[in-house]
N, C-alpha and C positions, 0 to 999 in steps of 0.2 A: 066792389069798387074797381073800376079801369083807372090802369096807370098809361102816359102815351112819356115819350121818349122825344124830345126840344134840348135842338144846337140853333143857335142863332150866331148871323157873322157878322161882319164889320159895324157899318153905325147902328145896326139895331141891339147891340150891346147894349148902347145909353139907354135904353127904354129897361131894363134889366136893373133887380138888384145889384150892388155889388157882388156877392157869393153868387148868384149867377151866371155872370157876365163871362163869355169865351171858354168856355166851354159845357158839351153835353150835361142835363139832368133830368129826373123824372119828375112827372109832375101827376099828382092824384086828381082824378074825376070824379065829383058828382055826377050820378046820372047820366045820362047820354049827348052833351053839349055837344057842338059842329067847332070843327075847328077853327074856323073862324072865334067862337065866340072862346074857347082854350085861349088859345093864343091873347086875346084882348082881355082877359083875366088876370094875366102876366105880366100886363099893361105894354104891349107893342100892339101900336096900332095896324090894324089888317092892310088900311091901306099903303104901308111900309114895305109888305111882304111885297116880291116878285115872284119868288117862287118855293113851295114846299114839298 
């Protein structure tokens, strides 16, 4: 199993549990997913992101 390492800032909080929200956690992968589809798993949408 791969684990990847997600901080997310300001209004992409809202898309975030609360125990999530400002600051770092790791998160477990199935499989070999694209980070894209991680991230939308999380439920923040990709097209939110500028940059990773």
């Amino acid at each position: 199993m791969n684990q990847v390492y997600f901080r997310f800032y300001a209004e992409l909080n809202d898309f975030l549990p609360t125990k999530r929200r400002n600051f770092g956690f790791v998160h477990t992968l199935d499989k070999n997913p694209s980070v894209k589809d991680s991230i939308e798993a999380l439920g923040v949408p990709h097209t939110e992101i500028d940059l990773i």
